[in-house]
N, CA and C atoms as a LAMMPS dump frame, in Angstrom:
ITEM: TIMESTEP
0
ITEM: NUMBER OF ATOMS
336
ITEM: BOX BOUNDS ff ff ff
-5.0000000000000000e+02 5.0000000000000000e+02
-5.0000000000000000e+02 5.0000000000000000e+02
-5.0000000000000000e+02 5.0000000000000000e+02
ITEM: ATOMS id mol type element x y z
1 1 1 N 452.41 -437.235 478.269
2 1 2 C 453.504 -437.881 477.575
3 1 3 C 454.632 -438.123 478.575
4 2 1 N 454.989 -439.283 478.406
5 2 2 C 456.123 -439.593 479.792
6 2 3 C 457.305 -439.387 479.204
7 3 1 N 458.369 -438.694 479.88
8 3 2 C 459.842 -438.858 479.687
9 3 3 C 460.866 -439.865 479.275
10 4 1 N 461.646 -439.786 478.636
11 4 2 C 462.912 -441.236 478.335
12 4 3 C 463.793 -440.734 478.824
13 5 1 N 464.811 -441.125 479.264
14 5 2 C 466.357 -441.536 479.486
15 5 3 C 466.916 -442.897 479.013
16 6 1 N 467.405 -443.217 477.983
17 6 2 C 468.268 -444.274 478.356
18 6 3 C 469.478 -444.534 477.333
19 7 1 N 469.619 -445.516 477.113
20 7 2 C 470.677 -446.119 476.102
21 7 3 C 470.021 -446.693 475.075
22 8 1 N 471.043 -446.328 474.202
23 8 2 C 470.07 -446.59 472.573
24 8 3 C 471.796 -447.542 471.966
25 9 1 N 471.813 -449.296 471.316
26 9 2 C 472.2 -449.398 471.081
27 9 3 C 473.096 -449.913 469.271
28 10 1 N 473.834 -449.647 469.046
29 10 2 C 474.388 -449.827 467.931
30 10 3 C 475.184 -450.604 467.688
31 11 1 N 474.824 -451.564 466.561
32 11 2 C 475.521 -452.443 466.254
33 11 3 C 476.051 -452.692 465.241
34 12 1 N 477.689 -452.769 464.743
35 12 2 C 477.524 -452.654 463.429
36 12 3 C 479.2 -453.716 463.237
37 13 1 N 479.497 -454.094 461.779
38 13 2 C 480.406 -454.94 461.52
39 13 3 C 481.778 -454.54 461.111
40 14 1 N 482.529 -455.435 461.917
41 14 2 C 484.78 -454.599 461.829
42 14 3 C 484.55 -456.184 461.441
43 15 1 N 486.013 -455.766 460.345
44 15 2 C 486.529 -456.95 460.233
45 15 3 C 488.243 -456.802 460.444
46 16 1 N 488.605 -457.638 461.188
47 16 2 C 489.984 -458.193 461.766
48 16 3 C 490.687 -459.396 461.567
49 17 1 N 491.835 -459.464 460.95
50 17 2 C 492.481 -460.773 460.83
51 17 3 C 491.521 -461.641 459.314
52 18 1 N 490.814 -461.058 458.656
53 18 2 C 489.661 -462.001 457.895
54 18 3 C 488.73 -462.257 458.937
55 19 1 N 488.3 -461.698 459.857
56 19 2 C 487.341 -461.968 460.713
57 19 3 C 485.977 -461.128 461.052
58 20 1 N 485.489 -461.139 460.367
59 20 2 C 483.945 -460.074 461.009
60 20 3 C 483.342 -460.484 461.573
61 21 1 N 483.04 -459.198 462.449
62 21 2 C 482.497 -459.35 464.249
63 21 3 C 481.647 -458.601 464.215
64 22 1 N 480.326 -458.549 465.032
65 22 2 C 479.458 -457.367 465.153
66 22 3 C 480.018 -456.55 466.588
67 23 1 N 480.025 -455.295 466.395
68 23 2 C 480.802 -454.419 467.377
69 23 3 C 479.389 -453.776 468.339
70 24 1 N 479.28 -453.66 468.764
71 24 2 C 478.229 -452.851 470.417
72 24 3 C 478.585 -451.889 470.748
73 25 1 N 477.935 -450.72 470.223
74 25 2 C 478.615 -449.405 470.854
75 25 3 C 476.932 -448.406 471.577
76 26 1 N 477.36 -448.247 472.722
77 26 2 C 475.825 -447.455 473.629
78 26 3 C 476.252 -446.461 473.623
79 27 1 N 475.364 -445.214 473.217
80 27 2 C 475.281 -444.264 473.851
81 27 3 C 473.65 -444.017 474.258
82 28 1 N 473.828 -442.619 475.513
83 28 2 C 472.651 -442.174 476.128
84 28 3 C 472.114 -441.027 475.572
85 29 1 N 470.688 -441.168 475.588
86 29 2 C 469.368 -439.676 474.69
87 29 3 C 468.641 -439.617 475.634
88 30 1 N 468.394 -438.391 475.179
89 30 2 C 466.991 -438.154 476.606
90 30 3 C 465.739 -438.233 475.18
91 31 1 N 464.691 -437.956 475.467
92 31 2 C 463.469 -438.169 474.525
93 31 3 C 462.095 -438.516 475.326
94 32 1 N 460.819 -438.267 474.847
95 32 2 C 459.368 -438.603 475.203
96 32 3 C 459.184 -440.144 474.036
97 33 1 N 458.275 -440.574 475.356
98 33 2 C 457.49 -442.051 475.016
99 33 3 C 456.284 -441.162 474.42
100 34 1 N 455.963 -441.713 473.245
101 34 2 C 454.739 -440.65 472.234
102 34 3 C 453.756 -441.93 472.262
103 35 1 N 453.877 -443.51 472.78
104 35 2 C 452.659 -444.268 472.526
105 35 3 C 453.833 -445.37 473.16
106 36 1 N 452.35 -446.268 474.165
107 36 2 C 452.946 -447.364 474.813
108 36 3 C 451.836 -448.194 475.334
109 37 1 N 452.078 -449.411 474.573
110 37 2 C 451.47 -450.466 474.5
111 37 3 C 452.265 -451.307 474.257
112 38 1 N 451.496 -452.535 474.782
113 38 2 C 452.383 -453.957 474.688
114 38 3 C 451.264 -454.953 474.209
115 39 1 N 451.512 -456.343 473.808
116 39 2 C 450.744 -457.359 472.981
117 39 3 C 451.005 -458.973 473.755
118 40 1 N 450.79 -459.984 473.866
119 40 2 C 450.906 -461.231 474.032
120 40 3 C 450.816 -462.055 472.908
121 41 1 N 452.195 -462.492 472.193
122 41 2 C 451.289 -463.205 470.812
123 41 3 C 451.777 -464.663 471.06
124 42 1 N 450.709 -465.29 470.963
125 42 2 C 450.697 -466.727 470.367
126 42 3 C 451.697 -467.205 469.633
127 43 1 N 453.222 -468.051 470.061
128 43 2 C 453.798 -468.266 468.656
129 43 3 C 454.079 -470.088 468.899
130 44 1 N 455.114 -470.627 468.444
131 44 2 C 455.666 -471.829 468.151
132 44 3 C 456.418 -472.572 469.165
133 45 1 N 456.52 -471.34 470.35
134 45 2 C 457.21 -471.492 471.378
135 45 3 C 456.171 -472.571 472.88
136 46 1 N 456.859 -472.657 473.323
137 46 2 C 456.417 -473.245 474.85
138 46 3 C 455.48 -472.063 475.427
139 47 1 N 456.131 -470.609 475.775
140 47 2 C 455.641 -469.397 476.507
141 47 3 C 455.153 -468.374 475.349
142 48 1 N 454.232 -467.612 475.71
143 48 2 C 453.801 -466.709 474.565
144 48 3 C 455.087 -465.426 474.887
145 49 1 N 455.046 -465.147 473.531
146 49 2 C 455.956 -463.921 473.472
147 49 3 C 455.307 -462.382 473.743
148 50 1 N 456.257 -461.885 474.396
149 50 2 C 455.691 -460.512 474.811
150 50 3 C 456.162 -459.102 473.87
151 51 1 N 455.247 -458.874 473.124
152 51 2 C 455.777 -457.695 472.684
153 51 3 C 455.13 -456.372 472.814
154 52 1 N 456.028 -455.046 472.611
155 52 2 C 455.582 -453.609 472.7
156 52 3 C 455.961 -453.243 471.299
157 53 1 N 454.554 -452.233 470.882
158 53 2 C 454.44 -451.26 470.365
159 53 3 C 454.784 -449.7 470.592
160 54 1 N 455.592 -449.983 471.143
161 54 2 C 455.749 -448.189 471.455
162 54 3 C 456.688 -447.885 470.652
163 55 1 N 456.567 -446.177 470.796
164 55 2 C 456.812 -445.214 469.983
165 55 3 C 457.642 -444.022 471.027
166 56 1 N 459.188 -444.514 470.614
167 56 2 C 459.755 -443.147 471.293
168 56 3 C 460.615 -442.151 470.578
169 57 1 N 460.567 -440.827 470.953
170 57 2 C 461.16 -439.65 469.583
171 57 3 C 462.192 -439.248 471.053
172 58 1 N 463.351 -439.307 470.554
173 58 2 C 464.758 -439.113 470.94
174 58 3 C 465.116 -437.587 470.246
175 59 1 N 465.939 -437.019 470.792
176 59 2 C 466.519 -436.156 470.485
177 59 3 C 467.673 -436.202 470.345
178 60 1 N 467.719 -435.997 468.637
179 60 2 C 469.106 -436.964 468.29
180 60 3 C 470.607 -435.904 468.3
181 61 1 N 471.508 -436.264 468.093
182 61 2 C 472.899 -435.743 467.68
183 61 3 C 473.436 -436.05 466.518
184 62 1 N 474.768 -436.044 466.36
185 62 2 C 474.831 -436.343 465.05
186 62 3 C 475.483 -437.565 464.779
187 63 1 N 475.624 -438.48 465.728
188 63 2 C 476.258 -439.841 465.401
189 63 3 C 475.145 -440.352 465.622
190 64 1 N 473.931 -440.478 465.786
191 64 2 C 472.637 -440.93 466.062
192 64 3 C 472.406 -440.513 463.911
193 65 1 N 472.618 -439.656 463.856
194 65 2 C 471.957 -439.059 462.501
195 65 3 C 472.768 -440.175 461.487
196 66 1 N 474.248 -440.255 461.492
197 66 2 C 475.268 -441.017 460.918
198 66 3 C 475.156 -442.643 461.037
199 67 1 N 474.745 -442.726 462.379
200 67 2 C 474.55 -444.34 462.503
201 67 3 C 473.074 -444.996 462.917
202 68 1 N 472.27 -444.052 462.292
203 68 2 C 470.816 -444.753 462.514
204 68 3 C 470.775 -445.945 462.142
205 69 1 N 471.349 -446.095 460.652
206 69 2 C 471.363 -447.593 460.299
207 69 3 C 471.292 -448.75 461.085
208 70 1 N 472.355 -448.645 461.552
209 70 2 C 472.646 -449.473 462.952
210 70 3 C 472.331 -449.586 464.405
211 71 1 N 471.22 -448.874 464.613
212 71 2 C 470.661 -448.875 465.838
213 71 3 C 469.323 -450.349 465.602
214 72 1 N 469.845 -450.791 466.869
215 72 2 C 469.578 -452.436 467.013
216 72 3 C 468.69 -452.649 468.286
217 73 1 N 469.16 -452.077 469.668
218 73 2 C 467.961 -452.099 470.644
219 73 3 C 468.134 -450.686 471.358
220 74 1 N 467.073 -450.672 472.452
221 74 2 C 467.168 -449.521 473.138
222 74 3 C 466.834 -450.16 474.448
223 75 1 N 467.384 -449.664 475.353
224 75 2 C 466.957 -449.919 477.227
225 75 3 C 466.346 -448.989 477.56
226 76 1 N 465.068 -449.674 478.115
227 76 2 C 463.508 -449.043 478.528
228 76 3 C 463.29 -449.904 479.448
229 77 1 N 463.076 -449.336 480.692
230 77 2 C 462.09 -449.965 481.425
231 77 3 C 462.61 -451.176 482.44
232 78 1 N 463.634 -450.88 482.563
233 78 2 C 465.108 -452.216 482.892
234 78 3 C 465.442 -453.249 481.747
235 79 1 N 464.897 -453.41 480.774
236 79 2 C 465.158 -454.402 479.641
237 79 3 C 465.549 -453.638 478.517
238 80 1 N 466.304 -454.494 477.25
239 80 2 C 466.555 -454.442 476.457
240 80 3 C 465.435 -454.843 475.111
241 81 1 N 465.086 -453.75 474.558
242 81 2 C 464.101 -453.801 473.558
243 81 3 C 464.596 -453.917 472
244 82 1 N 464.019 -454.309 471.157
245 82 2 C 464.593 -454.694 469.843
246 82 3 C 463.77 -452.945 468.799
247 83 1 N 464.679 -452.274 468.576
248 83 2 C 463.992 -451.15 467.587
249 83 3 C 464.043 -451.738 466.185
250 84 1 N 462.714 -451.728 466.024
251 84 2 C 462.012 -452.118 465.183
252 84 3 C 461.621 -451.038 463.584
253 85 1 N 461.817 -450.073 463.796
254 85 2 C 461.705 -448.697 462.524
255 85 3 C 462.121 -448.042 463.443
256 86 1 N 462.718 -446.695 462.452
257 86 2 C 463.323 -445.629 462.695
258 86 3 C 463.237 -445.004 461.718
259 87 1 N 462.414 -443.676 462.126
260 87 2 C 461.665 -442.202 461.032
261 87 3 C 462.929 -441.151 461.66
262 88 1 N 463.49 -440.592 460.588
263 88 2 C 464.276 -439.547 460.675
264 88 3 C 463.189 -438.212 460.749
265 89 1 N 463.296 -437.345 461.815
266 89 2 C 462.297 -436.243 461.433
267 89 3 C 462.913 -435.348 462.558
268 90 1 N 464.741 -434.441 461.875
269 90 2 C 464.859 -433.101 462.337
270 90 3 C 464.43 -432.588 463.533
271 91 1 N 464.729 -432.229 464.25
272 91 2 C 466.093 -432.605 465.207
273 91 3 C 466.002 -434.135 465.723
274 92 1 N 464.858 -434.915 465.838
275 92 2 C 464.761 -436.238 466.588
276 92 3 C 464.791 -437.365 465.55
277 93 1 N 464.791 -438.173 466.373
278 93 2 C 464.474 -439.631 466.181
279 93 3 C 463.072 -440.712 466.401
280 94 1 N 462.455 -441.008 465.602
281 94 2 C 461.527 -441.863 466.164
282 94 3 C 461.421 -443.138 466.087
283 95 1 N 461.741 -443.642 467.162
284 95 2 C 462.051 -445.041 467.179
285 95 3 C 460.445 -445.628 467.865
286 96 1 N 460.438 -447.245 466.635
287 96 2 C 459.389 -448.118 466.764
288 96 3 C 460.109 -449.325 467.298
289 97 1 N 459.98 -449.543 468.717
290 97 2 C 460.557 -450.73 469.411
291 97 3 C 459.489 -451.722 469.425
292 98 1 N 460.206 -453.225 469.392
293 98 2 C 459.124 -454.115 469.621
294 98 3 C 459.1 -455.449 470.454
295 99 1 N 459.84 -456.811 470.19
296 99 2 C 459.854 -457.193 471.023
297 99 3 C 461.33 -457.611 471.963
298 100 1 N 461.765 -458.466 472.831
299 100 2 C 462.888 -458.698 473.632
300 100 3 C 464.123 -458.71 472.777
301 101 1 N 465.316 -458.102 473.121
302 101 2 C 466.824 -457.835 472.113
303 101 3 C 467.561 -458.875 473.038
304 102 1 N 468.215 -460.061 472.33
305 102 2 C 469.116 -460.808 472.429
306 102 3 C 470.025 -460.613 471.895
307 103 1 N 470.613 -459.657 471.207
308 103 2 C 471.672 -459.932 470.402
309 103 3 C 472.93 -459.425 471.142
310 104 1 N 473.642 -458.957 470.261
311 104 2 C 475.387 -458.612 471.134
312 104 3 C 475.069 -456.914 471.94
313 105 1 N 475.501 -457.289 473.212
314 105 2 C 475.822 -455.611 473.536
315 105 3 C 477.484 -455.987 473.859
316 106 1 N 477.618 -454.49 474.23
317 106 2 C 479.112 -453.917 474.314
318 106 3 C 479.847 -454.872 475.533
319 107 1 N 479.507 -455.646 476.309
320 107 2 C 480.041 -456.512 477.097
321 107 3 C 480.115 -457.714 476.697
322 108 1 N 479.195 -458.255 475.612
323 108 2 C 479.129 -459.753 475.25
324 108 3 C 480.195 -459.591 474.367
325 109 1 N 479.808 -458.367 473.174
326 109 2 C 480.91 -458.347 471.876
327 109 3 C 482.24 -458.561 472.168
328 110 1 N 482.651 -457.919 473.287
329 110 2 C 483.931 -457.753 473.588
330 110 3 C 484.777 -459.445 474.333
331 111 1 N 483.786 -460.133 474.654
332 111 2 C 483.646 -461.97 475.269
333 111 3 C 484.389 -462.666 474.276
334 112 1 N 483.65 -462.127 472.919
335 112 2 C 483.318 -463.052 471.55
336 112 3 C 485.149 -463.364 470.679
């Protein structure tokens, strides 16, 4: 079973002025990769899309416990992955990542 380190991110909505924004907030978990595989699928696009199946259990805290909801990608591997499910199961986390995360992190949000 291989080791994790990284950033697990959260995304969630402030509103300002009548304005709602999605906010980017990272923090870092250590945790084991429990299953890792990746897929090539066929879609609508020009390039086939690349996705992973893996399975990583984090060892959570308690703003991880409070804001699971909102956990949106995780950084694995030099990239940004899209978490896909999340099983609550005492003391950890098990996160089902899957394919490439485009959305806001904590440097874009703050652009916007």
């Amino acid at each position: 079973m291989a080791r994790f380190y990284g950033k697990l991110g959260y995304v969630e909505f402030t509103e300002k002025d009548g304005v709602t924004r999605e906010v980017a907030t990272e923090r870092s978990y250590y945790g084991d990769v429990t299953r890792n595989t990746r897929k090539w699928e066929t879609g609508q696009s020009l390039n086939d899309d690349l996705n992973v199946n893996n399975t990583i259990s984090i060892v959570a805290d308690a703003y991880a416990y409070d804001h699971f909801f909102a956990l949106r990608y995780i950084e694995w591997m030099g990239s940004l992955w899209k978490v896909t499910n999340v099983e609550v199961q005492r003391p950890r986390l098990i996160l089902t990542i899957g394919g490439v995360y485009n959305g806001p992190t904590p440097g874009i949000a703050e652009e916007a």
